[in-house]
DRENKOL-156509 format. One record per residue: residue in one letter; x, y, z of N, C-alpha, C in turn. Coordinates in steps of 0.1 Angstrom, whole numbers, plus 5000, padded with zeros to 4 digits. Example, Ala and Ser with C-alpha at 12.3 -4.5 7.8 and 13.67 -1.06 7.14 Angstrom:
A513249435078512349555078513249675078 S512849785071513749895071512950005079 
This chain:
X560910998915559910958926558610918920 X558010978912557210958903557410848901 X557810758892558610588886558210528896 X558510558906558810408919557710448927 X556410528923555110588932554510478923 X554510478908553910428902554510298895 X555410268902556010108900555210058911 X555110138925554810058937553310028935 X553010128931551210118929551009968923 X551709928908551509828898551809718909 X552709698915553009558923552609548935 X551509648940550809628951549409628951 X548909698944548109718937546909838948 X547209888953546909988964546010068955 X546710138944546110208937545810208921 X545310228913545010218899546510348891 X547110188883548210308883548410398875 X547410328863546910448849546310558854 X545210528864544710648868545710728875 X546610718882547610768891548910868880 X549010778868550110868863549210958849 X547710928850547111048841546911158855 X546611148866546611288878547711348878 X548411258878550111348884550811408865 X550711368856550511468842550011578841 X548511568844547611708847547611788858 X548611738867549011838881550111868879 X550911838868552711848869552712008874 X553912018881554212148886553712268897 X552612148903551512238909552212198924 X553312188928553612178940554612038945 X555012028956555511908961554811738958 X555211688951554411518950553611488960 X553711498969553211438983552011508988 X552211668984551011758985550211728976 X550811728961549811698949548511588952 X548811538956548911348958547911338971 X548211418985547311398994545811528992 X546311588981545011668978544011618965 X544511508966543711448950542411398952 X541211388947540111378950539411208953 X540611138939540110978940540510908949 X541610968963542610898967542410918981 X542310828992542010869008543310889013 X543610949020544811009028546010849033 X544910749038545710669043546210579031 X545410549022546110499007547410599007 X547110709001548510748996549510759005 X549410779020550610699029551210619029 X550110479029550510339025551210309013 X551010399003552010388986553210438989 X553310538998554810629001555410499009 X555010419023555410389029556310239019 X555210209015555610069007556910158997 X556810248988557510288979559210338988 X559010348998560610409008560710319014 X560210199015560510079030560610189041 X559510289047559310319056557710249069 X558010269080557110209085555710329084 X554410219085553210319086552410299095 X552510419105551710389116550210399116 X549310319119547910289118547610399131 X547910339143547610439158548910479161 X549110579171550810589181550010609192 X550510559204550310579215551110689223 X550510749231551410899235552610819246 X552710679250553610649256554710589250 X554410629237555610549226556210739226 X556010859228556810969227558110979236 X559110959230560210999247560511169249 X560511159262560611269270561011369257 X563011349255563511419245562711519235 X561511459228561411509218560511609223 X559411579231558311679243558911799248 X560511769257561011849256561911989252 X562411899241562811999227562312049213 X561211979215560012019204559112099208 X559112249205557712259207556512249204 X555312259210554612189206553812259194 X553612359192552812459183553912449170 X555212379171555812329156555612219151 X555212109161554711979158553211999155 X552912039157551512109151551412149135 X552712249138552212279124552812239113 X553412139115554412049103553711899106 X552411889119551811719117553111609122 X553611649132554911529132555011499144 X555411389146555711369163556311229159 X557211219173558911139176557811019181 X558810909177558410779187559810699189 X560110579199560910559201561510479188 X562310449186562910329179562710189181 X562210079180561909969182563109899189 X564709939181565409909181566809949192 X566210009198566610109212568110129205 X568910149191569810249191570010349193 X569410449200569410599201568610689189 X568010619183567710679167566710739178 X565510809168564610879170563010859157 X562510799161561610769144560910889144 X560610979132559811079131558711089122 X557511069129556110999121555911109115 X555411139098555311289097553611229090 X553011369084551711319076551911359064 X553311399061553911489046554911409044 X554811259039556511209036557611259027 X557311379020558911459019558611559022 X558611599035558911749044559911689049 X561111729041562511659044563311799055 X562811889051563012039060563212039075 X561811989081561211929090562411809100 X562211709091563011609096564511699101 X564911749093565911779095566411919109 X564911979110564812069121564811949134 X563811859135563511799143564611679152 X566011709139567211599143567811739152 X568011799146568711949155568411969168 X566811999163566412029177566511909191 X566511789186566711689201568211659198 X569311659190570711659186570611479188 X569411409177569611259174569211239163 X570211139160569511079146568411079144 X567711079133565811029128566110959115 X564910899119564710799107562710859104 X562610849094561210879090559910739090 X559010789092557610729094556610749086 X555210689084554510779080553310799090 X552110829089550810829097550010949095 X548710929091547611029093547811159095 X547611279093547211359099546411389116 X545311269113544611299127545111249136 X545811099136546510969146547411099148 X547911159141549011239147548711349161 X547911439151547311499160546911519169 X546311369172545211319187547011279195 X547911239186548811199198549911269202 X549811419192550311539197549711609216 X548811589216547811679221547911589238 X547911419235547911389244549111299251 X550511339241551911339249551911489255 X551911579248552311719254551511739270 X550411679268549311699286550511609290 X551111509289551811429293553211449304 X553311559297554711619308554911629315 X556111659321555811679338555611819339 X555011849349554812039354556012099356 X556512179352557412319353557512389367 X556312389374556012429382557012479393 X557912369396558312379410560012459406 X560312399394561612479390561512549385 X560412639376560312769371560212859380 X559612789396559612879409560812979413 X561912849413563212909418563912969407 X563612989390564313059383564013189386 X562413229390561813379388562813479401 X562913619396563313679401562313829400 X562813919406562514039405562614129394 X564114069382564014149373563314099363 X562413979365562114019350560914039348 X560214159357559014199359559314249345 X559914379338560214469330560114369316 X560714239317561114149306559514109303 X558614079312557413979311556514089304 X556614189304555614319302555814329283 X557114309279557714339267557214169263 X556814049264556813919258555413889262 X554513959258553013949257552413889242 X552013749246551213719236549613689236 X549413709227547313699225547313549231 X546013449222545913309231546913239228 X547413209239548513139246547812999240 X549012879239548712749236549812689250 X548812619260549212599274550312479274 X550412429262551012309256552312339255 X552512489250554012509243554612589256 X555312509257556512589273557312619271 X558212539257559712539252560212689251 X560812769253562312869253561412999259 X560112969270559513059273560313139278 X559713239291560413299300559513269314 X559913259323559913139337558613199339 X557913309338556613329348555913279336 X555913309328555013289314554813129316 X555713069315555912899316555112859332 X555112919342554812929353553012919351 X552513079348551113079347550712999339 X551412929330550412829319551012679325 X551612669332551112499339550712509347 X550112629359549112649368547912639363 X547412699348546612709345546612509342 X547712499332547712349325547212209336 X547412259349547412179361545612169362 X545312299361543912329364543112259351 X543512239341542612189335542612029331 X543911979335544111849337543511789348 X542811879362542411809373540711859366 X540611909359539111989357538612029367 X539412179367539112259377538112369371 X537012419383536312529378536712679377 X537912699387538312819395539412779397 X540612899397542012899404541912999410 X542312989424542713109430544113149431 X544613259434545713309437545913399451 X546013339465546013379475546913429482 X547313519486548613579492548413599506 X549413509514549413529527550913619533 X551113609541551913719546553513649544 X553613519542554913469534555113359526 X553913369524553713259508552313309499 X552413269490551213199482550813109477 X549713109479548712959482547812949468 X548212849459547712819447546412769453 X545512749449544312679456543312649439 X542612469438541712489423540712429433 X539912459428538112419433537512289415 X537412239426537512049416536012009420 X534912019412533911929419533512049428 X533612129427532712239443533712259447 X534412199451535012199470536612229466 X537212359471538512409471539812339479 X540712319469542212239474543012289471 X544312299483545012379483546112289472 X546612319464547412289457548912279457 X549712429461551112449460551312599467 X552412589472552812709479553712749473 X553712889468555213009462555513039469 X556913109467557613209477556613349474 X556213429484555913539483556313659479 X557913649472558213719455558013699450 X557113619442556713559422555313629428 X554713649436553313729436553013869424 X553713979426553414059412553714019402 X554613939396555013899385553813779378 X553613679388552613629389551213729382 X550713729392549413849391549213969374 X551114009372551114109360551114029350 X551013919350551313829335550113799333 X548913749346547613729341546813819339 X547413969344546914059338546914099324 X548114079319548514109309547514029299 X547413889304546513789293545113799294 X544813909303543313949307543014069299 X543914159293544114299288543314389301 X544214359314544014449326545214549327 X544714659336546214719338547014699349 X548014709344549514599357549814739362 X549214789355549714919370549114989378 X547614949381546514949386546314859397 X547014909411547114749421546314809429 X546014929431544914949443543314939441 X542714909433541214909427540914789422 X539814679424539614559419539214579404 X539614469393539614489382538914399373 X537814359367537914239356538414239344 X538514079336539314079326539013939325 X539313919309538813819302539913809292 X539813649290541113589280540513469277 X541013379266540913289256542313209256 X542313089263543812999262543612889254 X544912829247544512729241545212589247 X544712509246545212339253545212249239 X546212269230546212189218545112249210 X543912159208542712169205541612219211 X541612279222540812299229540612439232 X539612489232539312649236539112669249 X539412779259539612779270538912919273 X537912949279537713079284538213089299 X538813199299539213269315538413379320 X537713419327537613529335538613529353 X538413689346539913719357539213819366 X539413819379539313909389540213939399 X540714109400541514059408540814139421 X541414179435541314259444542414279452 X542414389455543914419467542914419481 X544514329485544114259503545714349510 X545114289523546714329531547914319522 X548114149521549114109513549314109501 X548514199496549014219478547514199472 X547714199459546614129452545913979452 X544913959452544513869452544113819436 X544213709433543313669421542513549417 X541113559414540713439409540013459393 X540513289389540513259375539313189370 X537913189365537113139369537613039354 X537212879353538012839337536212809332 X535812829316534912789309535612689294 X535012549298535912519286534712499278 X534812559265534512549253534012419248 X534912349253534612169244533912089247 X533612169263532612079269530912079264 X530712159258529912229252528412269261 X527412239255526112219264525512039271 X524912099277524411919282523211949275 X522511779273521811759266520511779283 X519511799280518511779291517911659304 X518511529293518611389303520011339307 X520811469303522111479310522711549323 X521611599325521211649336521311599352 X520811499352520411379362519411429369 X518211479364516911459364516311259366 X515711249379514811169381513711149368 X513511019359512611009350511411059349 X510911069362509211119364509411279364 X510911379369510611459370511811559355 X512011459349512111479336511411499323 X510011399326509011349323508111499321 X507811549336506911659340507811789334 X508811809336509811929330509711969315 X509811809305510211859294508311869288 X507811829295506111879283505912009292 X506512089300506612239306507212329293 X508012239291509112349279508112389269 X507212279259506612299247505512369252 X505112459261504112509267504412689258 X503212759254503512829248503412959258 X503213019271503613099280503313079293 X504513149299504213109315505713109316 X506113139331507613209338507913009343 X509113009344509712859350511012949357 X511412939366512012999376513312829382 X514512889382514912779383516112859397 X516012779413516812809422517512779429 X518612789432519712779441521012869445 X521812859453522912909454524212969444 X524713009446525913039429526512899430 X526612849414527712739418526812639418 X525112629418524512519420523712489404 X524312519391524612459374523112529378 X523012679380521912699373521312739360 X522712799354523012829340522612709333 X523612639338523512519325522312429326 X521312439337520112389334519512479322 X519712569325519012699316519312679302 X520912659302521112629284520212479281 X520312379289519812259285518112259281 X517412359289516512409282516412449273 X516912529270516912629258517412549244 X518512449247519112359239517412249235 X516812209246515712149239514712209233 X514412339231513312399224514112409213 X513312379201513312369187513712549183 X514812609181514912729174514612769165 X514712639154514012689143512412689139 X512212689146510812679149510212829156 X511112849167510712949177511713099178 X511913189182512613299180513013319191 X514013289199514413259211515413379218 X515413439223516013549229517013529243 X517913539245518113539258518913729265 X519213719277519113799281520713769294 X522313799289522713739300523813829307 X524313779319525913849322526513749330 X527613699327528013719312527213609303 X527513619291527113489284528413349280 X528013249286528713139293529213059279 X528213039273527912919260527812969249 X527912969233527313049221526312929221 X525212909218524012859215523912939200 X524012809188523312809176522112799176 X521712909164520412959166519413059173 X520113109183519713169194520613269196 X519413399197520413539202520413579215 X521913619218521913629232522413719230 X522213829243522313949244523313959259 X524614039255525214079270524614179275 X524414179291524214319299525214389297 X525314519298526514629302526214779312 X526114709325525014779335525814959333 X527114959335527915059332527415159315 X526915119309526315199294524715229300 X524215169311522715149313521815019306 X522814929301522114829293521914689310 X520514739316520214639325519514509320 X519414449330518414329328516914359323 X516414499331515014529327514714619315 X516114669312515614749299516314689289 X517014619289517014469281515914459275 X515114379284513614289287513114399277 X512814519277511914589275511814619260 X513514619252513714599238513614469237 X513814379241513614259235512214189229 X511314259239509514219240509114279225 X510114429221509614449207510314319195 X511214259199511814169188511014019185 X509414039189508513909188509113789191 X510013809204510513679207509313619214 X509413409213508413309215509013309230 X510713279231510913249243511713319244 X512013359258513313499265513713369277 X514813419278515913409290516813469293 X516313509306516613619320517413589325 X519013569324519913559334519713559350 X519013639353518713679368517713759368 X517013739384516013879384516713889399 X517013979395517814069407517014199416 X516214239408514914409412513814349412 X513014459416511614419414511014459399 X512114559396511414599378511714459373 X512814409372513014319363512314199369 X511614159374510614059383509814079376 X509014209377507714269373507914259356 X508514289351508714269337508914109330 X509514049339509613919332507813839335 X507513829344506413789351505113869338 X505013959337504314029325504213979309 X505613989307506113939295505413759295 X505513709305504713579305502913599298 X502613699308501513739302501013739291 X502013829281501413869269501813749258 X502313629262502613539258503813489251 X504813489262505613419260506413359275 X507213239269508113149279509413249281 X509213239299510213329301510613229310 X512513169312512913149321513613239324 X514113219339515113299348516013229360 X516513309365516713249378516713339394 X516713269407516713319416517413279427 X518013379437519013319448517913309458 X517513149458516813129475516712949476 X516912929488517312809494516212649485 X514812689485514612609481513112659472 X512312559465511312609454510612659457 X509612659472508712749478509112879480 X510512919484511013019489511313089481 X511013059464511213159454510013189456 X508613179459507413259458507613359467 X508313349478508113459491509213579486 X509713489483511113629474510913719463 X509713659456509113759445508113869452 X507313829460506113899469507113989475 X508213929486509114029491509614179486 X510414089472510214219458509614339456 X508114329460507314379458506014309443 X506414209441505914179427503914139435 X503014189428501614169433501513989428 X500514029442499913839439499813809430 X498813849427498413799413498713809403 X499813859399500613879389501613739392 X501713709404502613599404502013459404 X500613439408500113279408499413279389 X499513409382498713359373499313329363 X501113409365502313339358502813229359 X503313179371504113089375503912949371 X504412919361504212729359504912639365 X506412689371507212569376508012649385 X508812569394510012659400510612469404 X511912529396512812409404514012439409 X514512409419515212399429516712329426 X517612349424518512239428520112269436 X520512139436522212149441522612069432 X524412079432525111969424525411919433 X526111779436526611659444527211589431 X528611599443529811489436529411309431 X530011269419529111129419530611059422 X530010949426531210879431532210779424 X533510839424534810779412534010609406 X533610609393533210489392535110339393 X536110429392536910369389537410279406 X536710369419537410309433536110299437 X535810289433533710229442533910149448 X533610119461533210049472532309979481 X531609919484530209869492530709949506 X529810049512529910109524528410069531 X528710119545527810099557527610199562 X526810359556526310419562525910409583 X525810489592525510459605523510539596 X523610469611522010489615521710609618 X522410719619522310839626522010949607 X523410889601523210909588522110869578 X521810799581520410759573519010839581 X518810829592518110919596517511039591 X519011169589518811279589518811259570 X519311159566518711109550517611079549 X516711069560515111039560515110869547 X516310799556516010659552515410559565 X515310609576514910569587516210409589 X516010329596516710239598517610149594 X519010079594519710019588518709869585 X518209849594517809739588516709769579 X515909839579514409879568515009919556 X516709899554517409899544518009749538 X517209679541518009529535518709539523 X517709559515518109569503519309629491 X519109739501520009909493521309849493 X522009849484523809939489524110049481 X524710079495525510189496527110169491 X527910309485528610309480529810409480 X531310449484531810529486533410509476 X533910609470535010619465536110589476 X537110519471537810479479539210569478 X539310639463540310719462541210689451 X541310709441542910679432543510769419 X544110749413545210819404543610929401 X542810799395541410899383541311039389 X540611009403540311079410540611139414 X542011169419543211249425542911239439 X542211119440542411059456541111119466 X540011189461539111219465538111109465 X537911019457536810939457535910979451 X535711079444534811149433535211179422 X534411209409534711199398533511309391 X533511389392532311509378531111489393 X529711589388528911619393527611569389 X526711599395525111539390524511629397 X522911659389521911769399521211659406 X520811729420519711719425518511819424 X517411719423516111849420515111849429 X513811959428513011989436512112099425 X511611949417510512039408509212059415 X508812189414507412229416506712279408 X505512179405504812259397503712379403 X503212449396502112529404501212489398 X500112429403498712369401497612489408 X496312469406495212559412495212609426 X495512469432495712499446496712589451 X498212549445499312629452499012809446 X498012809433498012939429497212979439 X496312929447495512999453496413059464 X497712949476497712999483498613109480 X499113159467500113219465499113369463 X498413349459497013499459496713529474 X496313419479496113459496497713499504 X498813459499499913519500500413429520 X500513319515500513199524502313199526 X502313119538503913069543504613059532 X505513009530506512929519506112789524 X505812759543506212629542504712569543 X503612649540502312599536502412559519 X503212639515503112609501503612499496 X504712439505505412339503504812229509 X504312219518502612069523502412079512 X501412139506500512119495501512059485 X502112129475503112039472503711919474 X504111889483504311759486503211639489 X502411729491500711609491500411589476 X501311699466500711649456501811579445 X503111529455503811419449505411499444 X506011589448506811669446507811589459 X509311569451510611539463511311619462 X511411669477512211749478513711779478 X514611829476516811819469516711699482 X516211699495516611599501516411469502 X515311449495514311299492515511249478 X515511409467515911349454517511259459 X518011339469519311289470519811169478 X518411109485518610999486518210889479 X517310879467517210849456518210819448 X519110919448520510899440521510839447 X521610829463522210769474522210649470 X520610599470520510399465520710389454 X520510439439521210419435522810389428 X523210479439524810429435525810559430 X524810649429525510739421526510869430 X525810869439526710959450526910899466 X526810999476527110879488526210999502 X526010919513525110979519525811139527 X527011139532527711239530527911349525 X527811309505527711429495526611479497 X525111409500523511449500523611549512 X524411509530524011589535524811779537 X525611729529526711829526525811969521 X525211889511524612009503522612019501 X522311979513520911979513520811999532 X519712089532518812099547517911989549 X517911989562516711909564515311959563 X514711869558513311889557512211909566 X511812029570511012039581509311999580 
C-alpha cells in the first residue's frame, strides 16, 4: 500500500513524494497507514483523501447531500455508529442495488463490512472529510420519518418493568435503531419538538386520550393524541431521564436532563403534577446551540438601542427590565450582560435557574430549600467587590430593598419584575414597601417588553389591514396610510403553516430623568408617570409595535395580541 500511496503521489503530484516516504519510515509501525497519514502535520486531511481516492480508483466526495442517504441505511444504521466510525451510505449512481459507503478512514475495512450486514447490500467504498460527513450525518438522521404513530400501537402494559431496567444517561434523539417502543416514543416526541423549535412539551391526560401539545413561537398546538395506556410508561421514562422517582405519582416533582440531537446539546427541565387523570407533564426545552443574543439582536428600535447601550457603561444605578413569564426577559438580561466587557469588570449574577453558562462571569444558583435566597445571596455577593450583579427576580421587599441599595453603594444592578408595563414597575416597588426615595435616587431605566411572532419571510404577503384595526394600532386611517404595507404570512412547509417564523422584542424604554424622579418621591399615579414620559419621547410596546407593523416585520394582529391599549 505504501508503493502505490507513493507511486500515486509521483504521477499526480498531490503530494511531495520524498517527503511522503521519509514520514511514513519514521512513523513505521505506529498504527494503521491511513491513521499515520491523516495525523501527519505537513498534510491537510482533504489531500491525503484525494491520494487514497486517486491510489484505489475510488470516488471523493467534496459535499454529500442528506438526500443522496436512502432510507435503508438511516434505518439500519444507527446513528451513534455512524458517528463513531465517520461514515454514511449514499446511493449508487448506478441504481444496481449497491450501496456506496463514504468513510473518512479509507481502510476501516471492519466498518465497511459491519455496514454491508447491517442493511444486507453490497458496498462499495468512498472517500470524504470528516466534517462533509458529519454535517451530513446529523442532517439525514433529522431526516426520518417519526416513529411516533407505530411505536404507539407496539406499547403495552408490560413493559413498564422492561423500561425501568434500560435507562440511559444523555440520550442521542438521533439513534432509535433496536430501542424499546417508549424509549423510541419519548425521543421523537421530544425529536418532533426540536425540529418545529418548540419551547415547551406538554403531556396532557384527558379522561381517554393524551394530548401531546408543543408551544412554537408563544402560542400552544395541539400536536397528537395517545391512547390513554402509554400515559405511565410515558411519564416513567421521562422521569427516569429527569433522575425523578417513578414511584412518586401523588406529589409534584422537578427534574432536569441533558439530550443530545447529533451535535447539539439539549437542556430539559421536567415537571410533573397529578390531576384527575393521571400525571401531568411539562418539558420546558433550552437548546444550548442557540447560545446568547448579541444586544442588536434583540429588535431594539435604533434610537432605543442607542439610549440602552450608553445605560450599560454607567458605573451605578438599578435598570429593571418588565413583563409577563415568557416575555425573553432573561435573555435580554444575558444580552446585557453579554455586552459589558468582563474582563474589565467583575460581574456577578444571581439566578433560578441559570439558563446560559456565560464566559467570564459567575453565576450563582438559588437553593431556597438550603436557605440560599435571592436576598441572602445579594448579601454575600456585595462582599465579593462585584462592579455588576444580576438579580434573577425581585420577588420581596428584602430583596427589592437590597438590590436598590446595592445600587447605592455603587454598583450596576439589573433585575427583573412581573408588571404590565414600565411605569407600573415603580408602583410595584413602593407597593413592596421599598421608601421613595430609595427608589427615585436609584432607578436609571425600566424597560418593558413583549415578544411578537415575525412573519414567515418564506410566505409573506401584501395585506389590508381594516380600519377598525389600525385604529386600536393608533395608526388612525386607511388612507393617512398611503404609503405603508402591510404584510401577513400566508403559511407553508417553513412555517408549519402558521405564517410565522422565530420572535422579536417589542420595547418600552424608560428612562428616569429629574422630573419622573420627582414624581416618584412625591409617590405619583403610574399613569402620571407615564405623561411625563411620554412628553419626553418614550414609545410605548404599543407605538413600538406598530413601528415594527410598517416595517414588515410582524403583522397588526401579532401587536394586538400581545399589547393593551394605551390610555
Amino acid at each position: 500500500m505504501k508503493d502505490l500511496l507513493v507511486q500515486t503521489a509521483r504521477k499526480t503530484g498531490l503530494l511531495d513524494a520524498e517527503q511522503l516516504i521519509r514520514y511514513l519510515d519514521e512513523n513505521k509501525g505506529r498504527g494503521r497507514l491511513d491513521e499515520v497519514l491523516l495525523t501527519c502535520p505537513y498534510y491537510t486531511e482533504d489531500v491525503v483523501l484525494k491520494l487514497f481516492a486517486e491510489a484505489l480508483h475510488w470516488e471523493y466526495f467534496s459535499e454529500i447531500s442528506d438526500q443522496q442517504v436512502p432510507a435503508e441505511f438511516i434505518q439500519n444504521v444507527p446513528a451513534t455508529y455512524a458517528q463513531h466510525h465517520h461514515l454514511i451510505g449514499v446511493r449508487s449512481e448506478e441504481g444496481n442495488g449497491e450501496l456506496t459507503v463514504v468513510l473518512s478512514r479509507p481502510l476501516d475495512t471492519n466498518a465497511l463490512d459491519n455496514v454491508s450486514k447491517m442493511t444486507h447490500l453490497p458496498v462499495r467504498p468512498a472517500v470524504s472529510t470528516r466534517a462533509a460527513i458529519t454535517a451530513v450525518i446529523d442532517a439525514a438522521y433529522q431526516q426520518r420519518n417519526t416513529v411516533i404513530e407505530e411505536v404507539a400501537e407496539e406499547l403495552d402494559s408490560q413493559n413498564l418493568d422492561q423500561l425501568v431496567d434500560e435507562v440511559s444517561g444523555s440520550d442521542d434523539l438521533l439513534d432509535v435503531v433496536n430501542r424499546p417502543p417508549v424509549i423510541r416514543l419519548v425521543n421523537d416526541i421530544l425529536f418532533r419538538a426540536l425540529q418545529m423549535r418548540a419551547s415547551d412539551v406538554h403531556v396532557h391526560p384527558y379522561e381517554g386520550k393524551i394530548q401531546i401539545r408543543y408551544r412554537v413561537d408563544g402560542i400552544l398546538y395541539d400536536m397528537l393524541s395517545l391512547n390513554r395506556n402509554v400515559l405511565p410508561l410515558i411519564i416513567s421514562r421521562i422521569k427516569v431521564m429527569a433522575g425523578m422517582d417513578i414511584a412518586e405519582r401523588r406529589m409534584p416533582q422537578d427534574g432536569r436532563s441533558t439530550v443530545r440531537l447529533g451535535q447539539r446539546e439539549v437542556d430539559l427541565r421536567v415537571s410533573t403534577v397529578p390531576t384527575s387523570f393521571g400525571e401531568r407533564c411539562v418539558l420546558r426545552i433550552l437548546d444550548k446551540s442557540s447560545g446568547v443574543y448579541g444586544l442588536d439582536e434583540l429588535g431594539l428600535w435604533p434610537d432605543d438601542l442607542k439610549r440602552l447601550d450608553s445605560l450599560l457603561n454607567r458605573a451605578h444605578g438599578v435598570i429593571f427590565v418588565t413583563g409577563p413569564t415568557g416575555s425573553g426577559k432573561s435573555t435580554s438580561l444575558y444580552a446585557y450582560l453579554n455586552r459589558i466587557n468582563s474582563a474589565e469588570k467583575n460581574v456577578i449574577t444571581i439566578e433560578d435557574p441559570i439558563e446560559y453558562q456565560l464566559e467570564g462571569i459567575s453565576q450563582i444558583q438559588v437553593a431556597s430549600k438550603k436557605g440560599m435566597t435571592f436576598a441572602t445571596s445579594l448579601r454575600h455577593v456585595l462582599r465579593q467587590d462585584p462592579d455588576v450583579i444580576m438579580v434573577g427576580e425581585v420577588r420581596d421587599v428584602e430583596t427589592a430593598r437590597m438590590a436598590i441599595q446595592s445600587s447605592l453603594t455603587g454598583h450596576l444592578v439589573f433585575s427583573t419584575l412581573h408588571t404590565n408595563d414600565a411605569a407600573g414597575a415603580i408602583s410595584r416597588l413602593l407597593d413592596l414597601g421599598v421608601e421613595p426615595y430609595l427608589v427615585s435616587s436609584s432607578l436609571i431605566a425600566i424597560v418593558a417588553q413583549r415578544l411578537v411572532r415575525r412573519i414567515c419571510p418564506d410566505c409573506r404577503k401584501p395585506a389590508h389591514p381594516t380600519a377598525q384595526e389600525l385604529g386600536e394600532l393608533g395608526l388612525g386611517l386607511p388612507e393617512g396610510n398611503k404609503g405603508a404595507h402591510f404584510y401577513v404570512g400566508e403559511g407553508c412547509e417553513r412555517c408549519f403553516k402558521t405564517g410565522y417564523r422565530g420572535r422579536t422584542g417589542i420595547y418600552e424604554v424608560m428612562l428616569i430623568g429629574d422630573k419622573i424622579q420627582e414624581l416618584i418621591y412625591r409617590q405619583e399615579t403610574a399613569g402620571t408617570i407615564k405623561k411625563v414620559a411620554l412628553d419626553a419621547g418614550m414609545q410605548t410596546l404599543r407605538m413600538d409595535g406598530a413601528r415594527k407593523v410598517l416595517a414588515g416585520i410582524t403583522t397588526v394582529a401579532e401587536v394586538l395580541r400581545v399589547t393593551q391599549a394605551d390610555v
